[in-house]
C-alpha positions in Angstrom: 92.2 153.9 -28.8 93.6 152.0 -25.5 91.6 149.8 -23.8 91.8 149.5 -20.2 92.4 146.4 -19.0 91.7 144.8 -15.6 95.3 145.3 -14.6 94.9 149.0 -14.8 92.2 149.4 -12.3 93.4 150.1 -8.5 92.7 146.9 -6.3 90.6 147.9 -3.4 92.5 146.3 0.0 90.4 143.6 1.4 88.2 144.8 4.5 88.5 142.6 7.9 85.6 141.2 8.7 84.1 142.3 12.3 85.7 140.4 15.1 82.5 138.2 16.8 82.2 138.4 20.6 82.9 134.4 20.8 87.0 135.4 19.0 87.3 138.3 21.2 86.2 136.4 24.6 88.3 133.2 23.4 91.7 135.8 22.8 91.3 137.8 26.2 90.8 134.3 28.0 93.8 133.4 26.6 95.3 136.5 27.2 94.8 136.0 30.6 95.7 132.7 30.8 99.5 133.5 29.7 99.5 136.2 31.9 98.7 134.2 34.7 101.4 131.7 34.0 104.1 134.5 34.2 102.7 135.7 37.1 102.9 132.1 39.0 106.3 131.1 36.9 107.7 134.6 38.2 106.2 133.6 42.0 109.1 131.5 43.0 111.8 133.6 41.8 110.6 136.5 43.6 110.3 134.8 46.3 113.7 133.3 46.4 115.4 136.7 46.1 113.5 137.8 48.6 115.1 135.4 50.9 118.3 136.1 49.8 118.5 139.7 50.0 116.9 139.8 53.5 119.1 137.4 55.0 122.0 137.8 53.0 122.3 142.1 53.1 123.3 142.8 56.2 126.6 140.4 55.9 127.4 141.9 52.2 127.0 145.5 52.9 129.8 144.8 55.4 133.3 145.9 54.4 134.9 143.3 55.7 133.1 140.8 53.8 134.9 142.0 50.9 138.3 142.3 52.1 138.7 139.9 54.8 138.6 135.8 54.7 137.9 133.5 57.5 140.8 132.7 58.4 141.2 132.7 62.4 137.0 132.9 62.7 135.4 130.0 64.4 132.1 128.2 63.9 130.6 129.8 66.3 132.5 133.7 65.8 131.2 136.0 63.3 132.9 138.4 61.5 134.9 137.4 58.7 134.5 137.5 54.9 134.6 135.9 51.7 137.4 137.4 49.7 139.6 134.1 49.3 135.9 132.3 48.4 135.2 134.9 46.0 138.9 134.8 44.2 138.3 131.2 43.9 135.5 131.4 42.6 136.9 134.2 39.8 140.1 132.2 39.6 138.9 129.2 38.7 136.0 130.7 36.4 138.8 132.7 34.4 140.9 129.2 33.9 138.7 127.6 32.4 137.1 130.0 29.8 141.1 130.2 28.6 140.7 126.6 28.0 137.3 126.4 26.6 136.8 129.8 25.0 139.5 128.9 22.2 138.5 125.8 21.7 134.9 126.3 21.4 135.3 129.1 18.9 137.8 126.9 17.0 134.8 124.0 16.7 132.2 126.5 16.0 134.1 127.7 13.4 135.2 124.7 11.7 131.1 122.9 11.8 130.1 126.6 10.3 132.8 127.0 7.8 134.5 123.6 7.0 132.6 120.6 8.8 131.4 118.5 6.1 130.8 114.4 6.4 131.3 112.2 8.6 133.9 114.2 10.9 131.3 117.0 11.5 128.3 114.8 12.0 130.6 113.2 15.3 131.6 116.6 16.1 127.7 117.8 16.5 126.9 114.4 18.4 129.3 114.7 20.5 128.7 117.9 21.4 125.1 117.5 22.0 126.2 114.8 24.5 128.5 116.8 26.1 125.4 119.8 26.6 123.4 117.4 28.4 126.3 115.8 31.2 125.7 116.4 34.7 128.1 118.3 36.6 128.9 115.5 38.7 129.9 113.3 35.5 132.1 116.0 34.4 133.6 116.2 38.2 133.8 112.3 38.6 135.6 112.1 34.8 137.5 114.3 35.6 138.8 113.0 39.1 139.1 109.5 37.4 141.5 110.9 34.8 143.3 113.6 36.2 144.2 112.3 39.6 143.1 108.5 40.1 145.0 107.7 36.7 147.8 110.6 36.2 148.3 110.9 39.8 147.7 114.7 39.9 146.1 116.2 43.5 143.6 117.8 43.9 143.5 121.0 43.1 141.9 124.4 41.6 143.1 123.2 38.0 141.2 120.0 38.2 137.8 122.2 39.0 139.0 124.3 36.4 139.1 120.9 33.6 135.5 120.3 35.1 134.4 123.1 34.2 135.3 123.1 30.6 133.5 119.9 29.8 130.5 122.4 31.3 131.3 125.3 28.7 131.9 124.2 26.4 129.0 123.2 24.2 128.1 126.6 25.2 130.7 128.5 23.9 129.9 125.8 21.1 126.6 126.7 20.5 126.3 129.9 21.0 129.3 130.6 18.5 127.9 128.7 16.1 124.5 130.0 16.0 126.0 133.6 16.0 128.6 132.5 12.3 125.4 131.0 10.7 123.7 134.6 11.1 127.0 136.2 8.9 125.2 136.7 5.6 126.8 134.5 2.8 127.1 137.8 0.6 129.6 138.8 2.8 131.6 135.8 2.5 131.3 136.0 -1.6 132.2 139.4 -1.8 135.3 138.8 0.2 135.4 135.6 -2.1 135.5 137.5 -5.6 138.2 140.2 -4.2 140.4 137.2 -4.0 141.1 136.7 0.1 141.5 133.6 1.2 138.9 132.0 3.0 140.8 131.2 6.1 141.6 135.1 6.2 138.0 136.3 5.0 136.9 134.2 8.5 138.9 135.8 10.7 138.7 139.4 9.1 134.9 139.6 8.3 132.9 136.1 9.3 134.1 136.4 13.3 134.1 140.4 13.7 130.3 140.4 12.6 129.7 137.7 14.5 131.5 139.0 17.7 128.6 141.1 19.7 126.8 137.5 20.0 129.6 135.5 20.2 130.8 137.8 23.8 127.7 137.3 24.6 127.5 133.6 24.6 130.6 133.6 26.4 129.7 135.9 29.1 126.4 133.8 29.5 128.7 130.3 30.0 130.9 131.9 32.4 127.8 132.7 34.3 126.4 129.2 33.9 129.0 127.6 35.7 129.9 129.8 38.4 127.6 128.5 40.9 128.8 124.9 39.9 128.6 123.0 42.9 129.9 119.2 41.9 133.5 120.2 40.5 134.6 121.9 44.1 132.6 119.4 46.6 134.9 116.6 44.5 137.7 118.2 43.0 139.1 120.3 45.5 138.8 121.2 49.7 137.6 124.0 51.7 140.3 126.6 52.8 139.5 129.2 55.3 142.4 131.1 54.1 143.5 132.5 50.4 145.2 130.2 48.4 147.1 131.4 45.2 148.4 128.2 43.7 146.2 126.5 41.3 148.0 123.5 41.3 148.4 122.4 44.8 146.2 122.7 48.2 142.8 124.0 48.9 141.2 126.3 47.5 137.6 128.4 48.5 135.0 129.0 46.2 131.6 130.6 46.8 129.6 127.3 46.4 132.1 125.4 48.5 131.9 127.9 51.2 127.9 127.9 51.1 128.3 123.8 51.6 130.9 123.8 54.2 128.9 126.6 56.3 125.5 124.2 55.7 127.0 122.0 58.2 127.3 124.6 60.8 124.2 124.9 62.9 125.4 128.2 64.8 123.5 131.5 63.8 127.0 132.7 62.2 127.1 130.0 59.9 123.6 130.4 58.6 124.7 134.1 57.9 127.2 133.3 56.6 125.4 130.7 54.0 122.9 133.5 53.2 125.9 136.1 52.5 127.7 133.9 50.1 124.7 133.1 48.1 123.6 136.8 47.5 127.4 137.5 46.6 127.3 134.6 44.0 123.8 135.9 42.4 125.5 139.5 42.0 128.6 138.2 40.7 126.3 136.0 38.1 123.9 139.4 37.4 127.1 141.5 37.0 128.3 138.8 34.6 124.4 139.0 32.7 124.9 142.6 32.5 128.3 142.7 31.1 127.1 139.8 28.6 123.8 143.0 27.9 126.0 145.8 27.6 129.0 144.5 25.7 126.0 143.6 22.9 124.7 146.6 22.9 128.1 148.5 22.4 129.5 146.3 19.6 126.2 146.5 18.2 126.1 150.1 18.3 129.8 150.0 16.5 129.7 147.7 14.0 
């Protein structure tokens, strides 16, 4: 004969007890109370793009805004666009995640994969620093080194300097983050099939971990587009295009939006309003890109 034993018998699932009226009023005050917050958090931003756009459309939807500079345009004149501000603006975005792209995947990979003692514990210090600089530190370093000490001009290349110190503990961050997500089983099995490790990072540790890692870069790029400190010291206004990064003025968006700021005349003010709608969309283009590029080497993978 078998005996049952309490182990046999089917546990009943436990029962919740009723939810009193004093719980339910305390979670839809609560409720409401983060709701609320959103709703006055989101207040200002509405707001501000609401500005923009009203004041700002009726110069972007212009043609020539986006083929034409202002070269030849007075204070005063309108007309006019922002195509040399806005290649600036690309120009010297696109230098400088060459610089700092490389070398902030480099570090990420070598705190994630390698950085052991004391070496990596400076690394990560330094790099926190490095997140929290002001812009203007970045710009003033940079000026001290670049062209108070190496006698360089100024230039789009020295805004370009600035604004890797800017992106990279991004690029840092984000990177890093993203290679501590790679499952270690991945790494083991590539491990016991006998590939190198330096191989197994580059072949399986940095292709998972590219759909975040993109991502993180897009976001950086967008971070310090609108950087206004690099340009105001760095570099000078230019009405017209310039195409040498190492020499002479040079337009950027926030440059042109400072330089207008001085010009009282109804032109200028449109043409302060213009340049900062043009600098959001370029920056929600680049938040888009950053979305869908995820979302495709997601979908891939």
């Amino acid at each position: 004969m078998t005996t049952t034993t309490t182990l046999d018998k089917p546990v009943k699932a436990p029962t919740f007890r009723h939810v009193s009226p004093a719980r339910r009023l305390k979670n839809n005050i609560a409720t409401a109370v983060v709701w609320l917050c959103f709703a006055i958090a989101l207040v200002p931003l509405i707001w501000v793009l609401f500005m923009v756009v009203s004041k700002g459309l009726e110069s972007v939807v212009s043609p020539d805004w986006w083929q034409k500079s202002q070269k030849g345009i007075l204070p005063d004149q309108s007309g006019g666009g922002v195509y040399h501000a806005i290649y600036g603006t690309i120009v010297q975005t696109l230098v400088a995640a060459i610089l700092a792209v490389p070398l902030g995947i480099m570090a990420a990979v070598y705190l994630v994969e390698y950085g052991r003692g004391v070496l990596a514990k400076v690394t990560t210090f330094m790099v926190d620093i490095l997140a929290g600089v002001p812009s203007i530190v970045a710009a003033l370093f940079i000026f001290a080194l670049w062209i108070a000490t190496m006698g360089f001009p100024q230039s789009s290349l020295a805004v370009s300097l600035a604004l890797v110190l800017l992106m990279l503990p991004v690029v840092i961050r984000s990177t890093e983050e993203m290679l501590k997500l790679v499952p270690d089983e991945l790494r083991e099995a590539s491990y016991a099939l006998g590939i190198p490790k330096w191989k197994t990072i580059v072949r399986i540790v940095v292709p998972t971990a590219a759909p975040g890692m993109i991502s993180g870069i897009l976001l950086s790029l967008a971070r310090v587009m609108g950087e206004t400190a690099p340009v105001l010291v760095l570099v000078g206004y230019s009405k017209s295009i310039n195409t040498n990064l190492f020499d002479g003025n040079m337009a950027s968006l926030p440059l042109l939006i400072y330089q207008e700021l001085a010009n009282p005349e109804p032109a200028g003010r449109a043409r302060v309003w213009g340049a900062a709608l043009t600098l959001i969309l370029l920056i929600a283009l680049l938040y888009a890109a950053a979305a869908v590029v995820n979302k495709l080497l997601t979908r891939n993978r």
